[in-house]
TORKOL-4160 file (C-alpha; in steps of 0.2 Angstrom, whole numbers, padded with zeros to 4 digits, m for minus):
377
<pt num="1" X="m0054" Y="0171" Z="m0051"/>
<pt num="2" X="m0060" Y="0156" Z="m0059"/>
<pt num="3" X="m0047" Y="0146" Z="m0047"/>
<pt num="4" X="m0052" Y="0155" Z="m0034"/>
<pt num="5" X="m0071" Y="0150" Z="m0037"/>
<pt num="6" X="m0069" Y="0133" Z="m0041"/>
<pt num="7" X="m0057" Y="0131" Z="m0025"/>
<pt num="8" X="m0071" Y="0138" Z="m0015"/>
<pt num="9" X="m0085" Y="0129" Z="m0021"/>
<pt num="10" X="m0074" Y="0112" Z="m0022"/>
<pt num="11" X="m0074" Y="0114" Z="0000"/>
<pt num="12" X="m0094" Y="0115" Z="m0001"/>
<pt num="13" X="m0095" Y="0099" Z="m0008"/>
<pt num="14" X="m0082" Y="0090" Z="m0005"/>
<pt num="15" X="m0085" Y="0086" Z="0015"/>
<pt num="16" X="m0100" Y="0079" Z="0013"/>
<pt num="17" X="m0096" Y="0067" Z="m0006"/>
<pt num="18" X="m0076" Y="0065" Z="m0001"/>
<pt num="19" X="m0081" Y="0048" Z="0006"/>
<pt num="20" X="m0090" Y="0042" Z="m0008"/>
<pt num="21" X="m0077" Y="0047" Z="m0022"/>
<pt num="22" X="m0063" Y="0041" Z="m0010"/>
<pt num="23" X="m0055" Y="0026" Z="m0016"/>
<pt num="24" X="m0051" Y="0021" Z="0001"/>
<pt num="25" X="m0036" Y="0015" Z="0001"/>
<pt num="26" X="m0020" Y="0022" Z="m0004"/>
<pt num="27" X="m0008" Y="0017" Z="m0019"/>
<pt num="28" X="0010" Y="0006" Z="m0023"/>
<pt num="29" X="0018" Y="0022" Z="m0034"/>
<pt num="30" X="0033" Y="0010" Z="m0040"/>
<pt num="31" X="0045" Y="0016" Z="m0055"/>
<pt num="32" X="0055" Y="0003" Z="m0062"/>
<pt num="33" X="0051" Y="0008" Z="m0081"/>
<pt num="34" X="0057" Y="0018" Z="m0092"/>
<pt num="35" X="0039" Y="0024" Z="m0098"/>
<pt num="36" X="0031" Y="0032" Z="m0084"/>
<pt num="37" X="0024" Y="0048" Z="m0085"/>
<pt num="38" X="0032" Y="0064" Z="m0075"/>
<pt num="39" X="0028" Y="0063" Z="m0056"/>
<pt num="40" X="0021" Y="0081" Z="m0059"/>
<pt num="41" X="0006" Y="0072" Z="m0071"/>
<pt num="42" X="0007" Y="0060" Z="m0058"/>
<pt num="43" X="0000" Y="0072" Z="m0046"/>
<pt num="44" X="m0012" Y="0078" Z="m0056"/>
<pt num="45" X="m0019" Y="0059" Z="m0058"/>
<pt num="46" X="m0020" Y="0055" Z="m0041"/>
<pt num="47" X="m0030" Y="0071" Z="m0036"/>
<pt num="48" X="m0044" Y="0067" Z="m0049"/>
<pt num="49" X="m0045" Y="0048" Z="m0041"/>
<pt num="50" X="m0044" Y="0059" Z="m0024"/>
<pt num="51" X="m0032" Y="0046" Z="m0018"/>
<pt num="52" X="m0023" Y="0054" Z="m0004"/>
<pt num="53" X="m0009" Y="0042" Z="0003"/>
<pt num="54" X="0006" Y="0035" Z="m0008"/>
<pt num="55" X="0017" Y="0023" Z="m0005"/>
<pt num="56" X="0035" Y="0026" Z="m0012"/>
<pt num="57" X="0049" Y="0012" Z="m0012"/>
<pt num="58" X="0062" Y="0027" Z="m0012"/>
<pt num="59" X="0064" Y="0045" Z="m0005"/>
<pt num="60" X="0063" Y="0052" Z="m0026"/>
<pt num="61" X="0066" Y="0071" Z="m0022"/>
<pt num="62" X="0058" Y="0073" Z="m0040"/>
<pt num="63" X="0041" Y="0064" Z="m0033"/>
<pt num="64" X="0041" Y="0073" Z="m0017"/>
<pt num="65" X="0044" Y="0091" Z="m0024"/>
<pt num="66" X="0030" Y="0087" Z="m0038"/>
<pt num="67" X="0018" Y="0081" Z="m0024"/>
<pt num="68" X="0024" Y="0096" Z="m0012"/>
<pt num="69" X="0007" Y="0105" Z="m0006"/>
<pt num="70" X="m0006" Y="0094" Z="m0010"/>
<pt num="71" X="m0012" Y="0086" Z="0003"/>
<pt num="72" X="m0006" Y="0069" Z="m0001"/>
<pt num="73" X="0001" Y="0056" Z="0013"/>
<pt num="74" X="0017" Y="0049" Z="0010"/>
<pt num="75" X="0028" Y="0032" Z="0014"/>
<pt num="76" X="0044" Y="0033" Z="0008"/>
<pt num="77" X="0056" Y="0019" Z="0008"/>
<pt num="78" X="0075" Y="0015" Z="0010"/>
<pt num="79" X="0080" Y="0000" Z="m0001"/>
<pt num="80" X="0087" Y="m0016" Z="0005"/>
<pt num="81" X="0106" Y="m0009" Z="m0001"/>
<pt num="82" X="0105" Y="0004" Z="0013"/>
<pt num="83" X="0102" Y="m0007" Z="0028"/>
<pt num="84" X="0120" Y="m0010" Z="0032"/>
<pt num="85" X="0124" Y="0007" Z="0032"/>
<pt num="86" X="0110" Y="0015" Z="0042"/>
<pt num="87" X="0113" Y="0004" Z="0058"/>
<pt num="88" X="0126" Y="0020" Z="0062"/>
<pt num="89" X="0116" Y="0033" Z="0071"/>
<pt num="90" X="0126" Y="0048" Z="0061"/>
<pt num="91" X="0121" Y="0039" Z="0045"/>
<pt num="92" X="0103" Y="0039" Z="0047"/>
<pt num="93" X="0102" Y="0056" Z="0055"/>
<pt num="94" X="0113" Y="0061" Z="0038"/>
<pt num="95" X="0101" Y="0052" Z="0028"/>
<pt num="96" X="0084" Y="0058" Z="0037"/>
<pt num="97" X="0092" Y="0078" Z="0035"/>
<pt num="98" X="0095" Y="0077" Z="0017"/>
<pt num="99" X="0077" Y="0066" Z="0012"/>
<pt num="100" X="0065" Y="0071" Z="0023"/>
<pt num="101" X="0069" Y="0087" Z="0031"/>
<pt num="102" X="0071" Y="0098" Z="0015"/>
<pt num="103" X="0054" Y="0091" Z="0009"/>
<pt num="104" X="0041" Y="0089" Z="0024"/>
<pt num="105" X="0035" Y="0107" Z="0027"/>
<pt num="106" X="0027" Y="0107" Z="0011"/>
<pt num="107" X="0026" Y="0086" Z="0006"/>
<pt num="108" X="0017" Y="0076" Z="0018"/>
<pt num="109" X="0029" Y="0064" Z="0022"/>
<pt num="110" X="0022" Y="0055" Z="0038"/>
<pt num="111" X="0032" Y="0036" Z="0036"/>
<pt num="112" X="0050" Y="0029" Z="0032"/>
<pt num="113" X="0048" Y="0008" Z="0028"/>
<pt num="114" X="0066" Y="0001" Z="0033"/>
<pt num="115" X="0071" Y="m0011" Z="0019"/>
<pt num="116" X="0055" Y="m0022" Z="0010"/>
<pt num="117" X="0054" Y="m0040" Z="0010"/>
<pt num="118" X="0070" Y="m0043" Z="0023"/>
<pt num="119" X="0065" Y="m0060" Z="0031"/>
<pt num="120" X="0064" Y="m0071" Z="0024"/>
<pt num="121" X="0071" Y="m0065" Z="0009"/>
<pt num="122" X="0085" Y="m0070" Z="m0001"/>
<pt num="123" X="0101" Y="m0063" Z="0007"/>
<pt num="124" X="0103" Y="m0071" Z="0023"/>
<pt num="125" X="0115" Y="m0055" Z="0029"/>
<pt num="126" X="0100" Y="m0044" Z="0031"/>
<pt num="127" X="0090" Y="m0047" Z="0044"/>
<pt num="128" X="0104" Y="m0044" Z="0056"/>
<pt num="129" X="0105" Y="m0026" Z="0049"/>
<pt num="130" X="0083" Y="m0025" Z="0049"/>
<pt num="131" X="0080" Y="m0019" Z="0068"/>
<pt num="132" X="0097" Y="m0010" Z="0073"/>
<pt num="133" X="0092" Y="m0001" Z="0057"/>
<pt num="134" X="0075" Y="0003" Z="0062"/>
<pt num="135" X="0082" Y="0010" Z="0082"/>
<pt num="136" X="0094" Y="0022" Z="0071"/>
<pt num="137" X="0084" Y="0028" Z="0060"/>
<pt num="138" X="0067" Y="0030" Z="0073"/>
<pt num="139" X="0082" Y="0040" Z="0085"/>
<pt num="140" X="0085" Y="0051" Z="0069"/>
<pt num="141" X="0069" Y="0055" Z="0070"/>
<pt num="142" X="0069" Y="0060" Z="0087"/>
<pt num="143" X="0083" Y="0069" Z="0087"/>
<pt num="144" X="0078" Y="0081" Z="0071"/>
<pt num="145" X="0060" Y="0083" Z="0083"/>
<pt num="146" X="0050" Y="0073" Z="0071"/>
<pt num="147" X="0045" Y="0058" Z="0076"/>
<pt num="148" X="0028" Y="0064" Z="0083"/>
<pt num="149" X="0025" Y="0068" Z="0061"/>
<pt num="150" X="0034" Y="0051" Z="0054"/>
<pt num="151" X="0035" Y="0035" Z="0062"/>
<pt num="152" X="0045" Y="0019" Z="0056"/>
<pt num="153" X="0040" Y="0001" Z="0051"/>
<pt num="154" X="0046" Y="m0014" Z="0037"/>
<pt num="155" X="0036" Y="m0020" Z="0024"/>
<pt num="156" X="0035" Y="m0042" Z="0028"/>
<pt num="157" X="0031" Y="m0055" Z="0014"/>
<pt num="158" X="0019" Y="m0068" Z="0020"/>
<pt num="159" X="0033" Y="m0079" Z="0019"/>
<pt num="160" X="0038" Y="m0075" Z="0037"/>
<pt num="161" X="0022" Y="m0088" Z="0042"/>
<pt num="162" X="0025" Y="m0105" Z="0043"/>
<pt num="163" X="0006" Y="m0108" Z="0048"/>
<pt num="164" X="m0008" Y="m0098" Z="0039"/>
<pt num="165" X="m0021" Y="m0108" Z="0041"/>
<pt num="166" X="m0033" Y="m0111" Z="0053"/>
<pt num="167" X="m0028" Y="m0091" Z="0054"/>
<pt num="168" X="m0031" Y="m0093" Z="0075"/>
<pt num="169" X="m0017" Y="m0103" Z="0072"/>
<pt num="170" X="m0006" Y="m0091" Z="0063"/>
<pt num="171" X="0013" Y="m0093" Z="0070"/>
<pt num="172" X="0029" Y="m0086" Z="0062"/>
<pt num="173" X="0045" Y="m0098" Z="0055"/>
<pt num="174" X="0055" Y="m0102" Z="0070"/>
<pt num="175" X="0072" Y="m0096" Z="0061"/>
<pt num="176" X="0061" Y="m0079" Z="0060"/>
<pt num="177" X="0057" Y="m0075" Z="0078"/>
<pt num="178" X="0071" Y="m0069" Z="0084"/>
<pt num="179" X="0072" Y="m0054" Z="0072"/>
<pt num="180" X="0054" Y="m0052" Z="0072"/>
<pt num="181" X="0052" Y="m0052" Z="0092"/>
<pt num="182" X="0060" Y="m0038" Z="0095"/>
<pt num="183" X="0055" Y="m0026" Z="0078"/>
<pt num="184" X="0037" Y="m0032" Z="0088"/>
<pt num="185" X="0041" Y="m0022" Z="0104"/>
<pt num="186" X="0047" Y="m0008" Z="0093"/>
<pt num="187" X="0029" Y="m0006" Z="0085"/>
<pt num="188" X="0024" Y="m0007" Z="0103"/>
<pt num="189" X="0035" Y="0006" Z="0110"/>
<pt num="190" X="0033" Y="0017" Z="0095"/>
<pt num="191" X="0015" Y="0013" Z="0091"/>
<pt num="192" X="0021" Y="0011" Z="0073"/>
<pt num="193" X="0010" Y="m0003" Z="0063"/>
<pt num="194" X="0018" Y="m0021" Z="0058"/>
<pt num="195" X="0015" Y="m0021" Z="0039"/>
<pt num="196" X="0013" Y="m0035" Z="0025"/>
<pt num="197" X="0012" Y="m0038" Z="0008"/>
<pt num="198" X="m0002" Y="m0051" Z="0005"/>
<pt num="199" X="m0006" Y="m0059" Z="m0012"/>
<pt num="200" X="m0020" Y="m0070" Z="m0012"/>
<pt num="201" X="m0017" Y="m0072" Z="m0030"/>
<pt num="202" X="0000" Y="m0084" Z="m0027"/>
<pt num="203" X="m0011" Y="m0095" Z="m0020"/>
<pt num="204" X="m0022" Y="m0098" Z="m0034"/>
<pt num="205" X="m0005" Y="m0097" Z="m0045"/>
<pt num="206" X="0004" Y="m0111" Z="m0036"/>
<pt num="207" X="m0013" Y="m0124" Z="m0033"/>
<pt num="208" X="m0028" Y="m0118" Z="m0045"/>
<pt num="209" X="m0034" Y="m0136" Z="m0046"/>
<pt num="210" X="m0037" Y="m0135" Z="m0026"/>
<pt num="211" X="m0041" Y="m0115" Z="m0023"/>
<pt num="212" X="m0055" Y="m0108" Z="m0026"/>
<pt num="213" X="m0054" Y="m0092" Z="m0037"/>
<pt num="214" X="m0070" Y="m0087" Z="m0031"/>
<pt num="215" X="m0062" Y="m0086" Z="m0013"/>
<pt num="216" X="m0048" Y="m0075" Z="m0017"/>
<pt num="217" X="m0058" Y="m0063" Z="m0026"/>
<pt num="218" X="m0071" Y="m0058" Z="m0015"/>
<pt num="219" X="m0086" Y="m0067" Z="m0023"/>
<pt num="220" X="m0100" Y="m0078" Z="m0016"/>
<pt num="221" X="m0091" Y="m0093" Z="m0013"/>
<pt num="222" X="m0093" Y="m0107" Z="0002"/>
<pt num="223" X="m0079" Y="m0098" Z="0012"/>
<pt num="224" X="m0069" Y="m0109" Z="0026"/>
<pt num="225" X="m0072" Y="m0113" Z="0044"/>
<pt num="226" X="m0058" Y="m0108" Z="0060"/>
<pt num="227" X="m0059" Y="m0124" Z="0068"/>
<pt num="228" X="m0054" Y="m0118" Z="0082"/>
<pt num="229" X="m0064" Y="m0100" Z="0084"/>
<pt num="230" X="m0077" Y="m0107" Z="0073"/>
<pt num="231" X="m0077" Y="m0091" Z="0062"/>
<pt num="232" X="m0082" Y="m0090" Z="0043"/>
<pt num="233" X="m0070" Y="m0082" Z="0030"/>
<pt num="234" X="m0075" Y="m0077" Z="0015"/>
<pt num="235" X="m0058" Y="m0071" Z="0007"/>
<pt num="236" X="m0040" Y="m0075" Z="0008"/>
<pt num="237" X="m0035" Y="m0058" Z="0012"/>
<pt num="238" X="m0044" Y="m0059" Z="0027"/>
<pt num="239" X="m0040" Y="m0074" Z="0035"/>
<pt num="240" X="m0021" Y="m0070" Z="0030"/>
<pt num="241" X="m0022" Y="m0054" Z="0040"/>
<pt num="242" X="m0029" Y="m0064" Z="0056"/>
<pt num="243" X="m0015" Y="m0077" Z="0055"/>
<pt num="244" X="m0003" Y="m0064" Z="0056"/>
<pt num="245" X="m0011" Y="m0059" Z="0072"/>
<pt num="246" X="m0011" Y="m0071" Z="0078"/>
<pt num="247" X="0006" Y="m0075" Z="0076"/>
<pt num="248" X="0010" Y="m0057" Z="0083"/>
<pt num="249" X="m0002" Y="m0061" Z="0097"/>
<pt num="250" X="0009" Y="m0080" Z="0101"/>
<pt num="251" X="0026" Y="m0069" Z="0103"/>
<pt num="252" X="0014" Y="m0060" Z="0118"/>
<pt num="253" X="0010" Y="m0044" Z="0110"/>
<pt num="254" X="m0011" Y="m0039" Z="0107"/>
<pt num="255" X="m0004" Y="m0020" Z="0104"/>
<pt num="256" X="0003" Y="m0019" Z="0088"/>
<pt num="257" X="m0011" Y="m0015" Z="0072"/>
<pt num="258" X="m0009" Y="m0026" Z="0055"/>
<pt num="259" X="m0009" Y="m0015" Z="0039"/>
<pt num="260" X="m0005" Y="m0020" Z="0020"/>
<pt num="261" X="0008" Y="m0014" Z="0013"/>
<pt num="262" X="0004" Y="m0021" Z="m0004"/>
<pt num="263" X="m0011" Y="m0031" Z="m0012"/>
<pt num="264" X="m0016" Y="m0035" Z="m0029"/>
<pt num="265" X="m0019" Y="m0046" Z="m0046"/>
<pt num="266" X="m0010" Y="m0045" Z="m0060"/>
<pt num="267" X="m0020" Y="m0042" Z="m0077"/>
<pt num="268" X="m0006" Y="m0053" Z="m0088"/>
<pt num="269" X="0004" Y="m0066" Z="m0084"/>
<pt num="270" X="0015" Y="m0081" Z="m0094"/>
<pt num="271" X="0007" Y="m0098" Z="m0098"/>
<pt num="272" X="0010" Y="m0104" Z="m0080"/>
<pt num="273" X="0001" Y="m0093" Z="m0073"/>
<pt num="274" X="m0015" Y="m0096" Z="m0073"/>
<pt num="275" X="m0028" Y="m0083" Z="m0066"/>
<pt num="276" X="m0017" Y="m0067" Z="m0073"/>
<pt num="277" X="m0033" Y="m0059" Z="m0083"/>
<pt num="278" X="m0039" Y="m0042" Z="m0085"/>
<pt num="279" X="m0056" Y="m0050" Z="m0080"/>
<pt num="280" X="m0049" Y="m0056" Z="m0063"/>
<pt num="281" X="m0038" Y="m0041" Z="m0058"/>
<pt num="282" X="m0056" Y="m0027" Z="m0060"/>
<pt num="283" X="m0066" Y="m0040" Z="m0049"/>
<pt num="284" X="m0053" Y="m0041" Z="m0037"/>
<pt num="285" X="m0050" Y="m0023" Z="m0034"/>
<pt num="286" X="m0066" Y="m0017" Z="m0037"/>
<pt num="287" X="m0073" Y="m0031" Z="m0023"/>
<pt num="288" X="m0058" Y="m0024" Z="m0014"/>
<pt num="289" X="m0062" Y="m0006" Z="m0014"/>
<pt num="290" X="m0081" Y="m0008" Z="m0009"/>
<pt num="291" X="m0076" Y="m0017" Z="0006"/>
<pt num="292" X="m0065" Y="m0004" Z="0011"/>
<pt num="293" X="m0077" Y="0009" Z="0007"/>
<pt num="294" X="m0089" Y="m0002" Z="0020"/>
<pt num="295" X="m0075" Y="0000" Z="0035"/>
<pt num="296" X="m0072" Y="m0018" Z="0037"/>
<pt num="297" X="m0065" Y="m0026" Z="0048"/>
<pt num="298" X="m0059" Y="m0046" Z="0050"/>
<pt num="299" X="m0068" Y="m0060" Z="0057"/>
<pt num="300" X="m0057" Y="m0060" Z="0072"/>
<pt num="301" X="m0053" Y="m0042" Z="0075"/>
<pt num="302" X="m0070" Y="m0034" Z="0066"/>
<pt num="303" X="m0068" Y="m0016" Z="0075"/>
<pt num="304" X="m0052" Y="m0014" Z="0068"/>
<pt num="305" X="m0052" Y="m0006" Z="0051"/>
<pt num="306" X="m0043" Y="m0015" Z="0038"/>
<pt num="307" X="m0029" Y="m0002" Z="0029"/>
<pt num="308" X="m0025" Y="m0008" Z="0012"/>
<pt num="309" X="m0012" Y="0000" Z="0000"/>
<pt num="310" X="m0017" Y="m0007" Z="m0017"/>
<pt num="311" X="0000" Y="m0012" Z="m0029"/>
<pt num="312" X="0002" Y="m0005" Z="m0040"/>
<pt num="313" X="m0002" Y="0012" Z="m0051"/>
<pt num="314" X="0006" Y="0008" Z="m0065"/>
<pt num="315" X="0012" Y="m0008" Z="m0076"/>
<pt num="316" X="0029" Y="m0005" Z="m0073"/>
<pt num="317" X="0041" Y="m0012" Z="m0089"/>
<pt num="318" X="0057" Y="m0016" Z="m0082"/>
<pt num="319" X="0054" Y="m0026" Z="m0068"/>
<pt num="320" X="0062" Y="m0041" Z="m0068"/>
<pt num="321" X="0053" Y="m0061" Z="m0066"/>
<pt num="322" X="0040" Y="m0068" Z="m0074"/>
<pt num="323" X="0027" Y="m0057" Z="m0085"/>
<pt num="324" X="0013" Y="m0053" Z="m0070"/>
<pt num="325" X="0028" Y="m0045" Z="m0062"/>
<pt num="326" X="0025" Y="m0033" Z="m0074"/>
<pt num="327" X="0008" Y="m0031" Z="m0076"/>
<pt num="328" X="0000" Y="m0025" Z="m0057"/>
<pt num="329" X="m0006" Y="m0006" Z="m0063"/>
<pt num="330" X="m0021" Y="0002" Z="m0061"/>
<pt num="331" X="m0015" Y="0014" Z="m0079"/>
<pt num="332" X="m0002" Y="0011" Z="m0092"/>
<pt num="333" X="0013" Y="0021" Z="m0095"/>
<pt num="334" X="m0002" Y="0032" Z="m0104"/>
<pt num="335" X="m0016" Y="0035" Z="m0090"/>
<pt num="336" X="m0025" Y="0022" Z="m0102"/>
<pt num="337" X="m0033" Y="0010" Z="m0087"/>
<pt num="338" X="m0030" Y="m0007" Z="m0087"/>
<pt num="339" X="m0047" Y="m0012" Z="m0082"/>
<pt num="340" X="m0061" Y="m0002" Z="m0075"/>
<pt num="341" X="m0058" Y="0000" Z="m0058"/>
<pt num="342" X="m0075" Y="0010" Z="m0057"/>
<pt num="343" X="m0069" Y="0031" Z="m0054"/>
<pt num="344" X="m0063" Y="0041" Z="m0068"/>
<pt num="345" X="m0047" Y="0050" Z="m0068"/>
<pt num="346" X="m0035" Y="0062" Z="m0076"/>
<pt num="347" X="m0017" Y="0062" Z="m0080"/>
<pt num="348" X="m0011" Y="0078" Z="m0091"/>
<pt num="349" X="m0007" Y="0076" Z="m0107"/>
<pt num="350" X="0010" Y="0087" Z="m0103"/>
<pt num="351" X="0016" Y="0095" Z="m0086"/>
<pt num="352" X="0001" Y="0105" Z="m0078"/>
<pt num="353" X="0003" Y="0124" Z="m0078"/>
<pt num="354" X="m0011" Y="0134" Z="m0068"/>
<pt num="355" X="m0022" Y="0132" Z="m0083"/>
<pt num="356" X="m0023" Y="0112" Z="m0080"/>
<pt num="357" X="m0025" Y="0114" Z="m0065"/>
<pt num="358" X="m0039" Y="0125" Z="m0064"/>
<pt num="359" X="m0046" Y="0111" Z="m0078"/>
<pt num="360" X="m0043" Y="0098" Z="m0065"/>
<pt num="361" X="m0051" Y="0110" Z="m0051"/>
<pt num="362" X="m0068" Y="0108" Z="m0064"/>
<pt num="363" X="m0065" Y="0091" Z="m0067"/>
<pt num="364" X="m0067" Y="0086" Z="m0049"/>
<pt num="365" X="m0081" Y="0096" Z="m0047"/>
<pt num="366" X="m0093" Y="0090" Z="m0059"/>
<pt num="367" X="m0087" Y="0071" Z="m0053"/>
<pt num="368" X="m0096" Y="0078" Z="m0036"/>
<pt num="369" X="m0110" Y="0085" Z="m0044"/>
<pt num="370" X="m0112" Y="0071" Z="m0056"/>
<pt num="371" X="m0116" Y="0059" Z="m0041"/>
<pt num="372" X="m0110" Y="0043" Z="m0033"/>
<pt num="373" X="m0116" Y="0033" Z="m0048"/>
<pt num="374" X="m0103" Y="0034" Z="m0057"/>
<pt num="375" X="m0093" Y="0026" Z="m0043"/>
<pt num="376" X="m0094" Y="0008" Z="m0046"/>
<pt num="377" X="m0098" Y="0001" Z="m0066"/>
């Protein structure tokens, strides 16, 4: 009964404060740790943060049972090793029967990422796998009936661009354009989004003599001028995403949407990397989130809603490169945050049972009745 009441009176509320307790963007769920907590506690967090799209860099059947029938949008991904492979039409209709089908009537599964990172990437075999990977996986979709549910894309590094700025004139690396011309017309035929990960901190990383921090993290700063479309930016981030349009736009197509697949600061770096701070990271995403929150859109394309998936939920322990590598989470291992990010949340201290959940159920509701105050510190 007590579920049943709280259920009830979380749908009163929820409507009209779902938008102010909303983080507004989904979340990087990346698990190359040995530490992490059990995707069932996972859940449990991410529903008190009402975050409600993940982004996976696998198909984990242990995450997509855990997260079955909660509402939650999911990416899933297909690692780089599997490209090869699934450019045989049998292989990734095998592949889509046995990691999506099992799992989408009760996991809401509604995108697959082909490979992460391909162009411009370190293995120069790749590419030539990306697109034909892409046509048999999208036809696997079609032929299992549901491609009108889950669409396909890749996830690009900024280091397809050889120009960035001024962003009008954004232009992709010659050696790039012939794999990324036609994975363009696929967006358009399949009106599937071109995705990037785009770290404004690198910048600061590689040059902080010359780049302002104040410009890469949202605060009041002199911004820079388009020469060319005299339009002021006020952020990296931005003016990223409108080079990328406009090199999308210079290979002849205005009808394919930019998302991000992954953004972020990390709280901790080595001694070379300056700007890796606890500090840093909570002013970037918390500048971050508020703009998302306002519906924003860039200075070139401003009725087009930016979507941001922030990187990452947790500090993940055995990834590999320099120490910021490791350090991108929102939480530790723990639930402890990193930083205030502003919301409050809940990870279970063991699996949750009904009891937690009917905990969890009070929980959100007296965040809703507390107010959007506690929103932002």
């Amino acid at each position: 009964m007590a579920a049943i009441l709280c259920t009830l009176m979380l749908i009163i509320f929820s409507d009209s404060f779902a938008g102010t307790f909303s983080l507004g963007v989904g979340i990087n769920y990346g698990q190359i740790a040995n530490n992490l907590p059990s995707p069932s506690r996972v859940s449990t967090l991410l529903e008190s943060l009402n975050i409600s799209r993940v982004k996976l860099y696998d198909a984990d059947p242990n995450v997509l049972t855990a997260f079955a029938n909660t509402n939650i949008e999911f990416i899933i991904g297909l690692g780089n090793e599997y490209l090869q492979k699934m450019q045989d039409p049998q292989q990734a209709q095998i592949w889509i029967q046995q990691k999506v089908q099992p799992y989408i009537s009760q996991t809401r599964i509604t995108c697959i990422t082909i490979g992460n990172e391909i162009l411009g990437g370190s293995d120069p075999q790749l590419p030539f796998y990306l697109y034909p990977a892409m046509k048999a996986m999208y036809q696997a979709l079609v032929n299992l009936g549901l491609n009108s549910q889950v669409y396909v894309t890749t996830a690009h590094s900024l280091q397809i661009l050889k120009t960035s700025f001024p962003p009008s004139s954004g232009a992709f690396r010659d050696d790039l354009i012939q794999y990324i011309q036609p994975i363009l017309g696929f967006h358009a035929q399949t009106n599937s989004p071109f995705l990037i990960n785009a770290y404004p901190y690198f910048a600061y990383k590689s040059d902080p003599k010359n780049v302002a921090i104040e410009y890469l993290l949202f605060e009041p700063n002199v911004g820079s001028v388009d020469p060319v479309t005299n339009l002021k930016y006020d952020n990296m981030l931005y003016a990223q995403i409108d080079a990328v349009y406009s090199g999308i736009k210079a290979l002849g197509h205005s009808d394919v949407q930019v998302r991000i697949s992954e953004t972020g600061w990390p709280s901790k770096g080595d001694v070379d990397e300056p700007g890796a701070s606890v500090q840093n990271v909570g002013i970037y995403n918390r500048n971050l989130l508020q703009r998302m929150q306002q519906g924003q859109g860039t200075p070139a394309h401003p009725s087009q809603q930016i979507d941001i998936y922030v990187f990452a939920l947790f500090n993940e322990n055995l990834k590999p490169g320099p120490t910021s590598e490791r350090n991108y989470g929102l939480y530790y291992p723990d639930g402890t945050p990193v930083y205030n990010l502003g919301v409050q949340g809940y990870l279970p201290s063991i699996d949750y049972s009904s009891s937690v959940k009917n905990t969890l159920c009070m929980y959100r509701l007296l965040v809703l009745l507390l107010g959007s105050s506690i929103l932002f510190a």
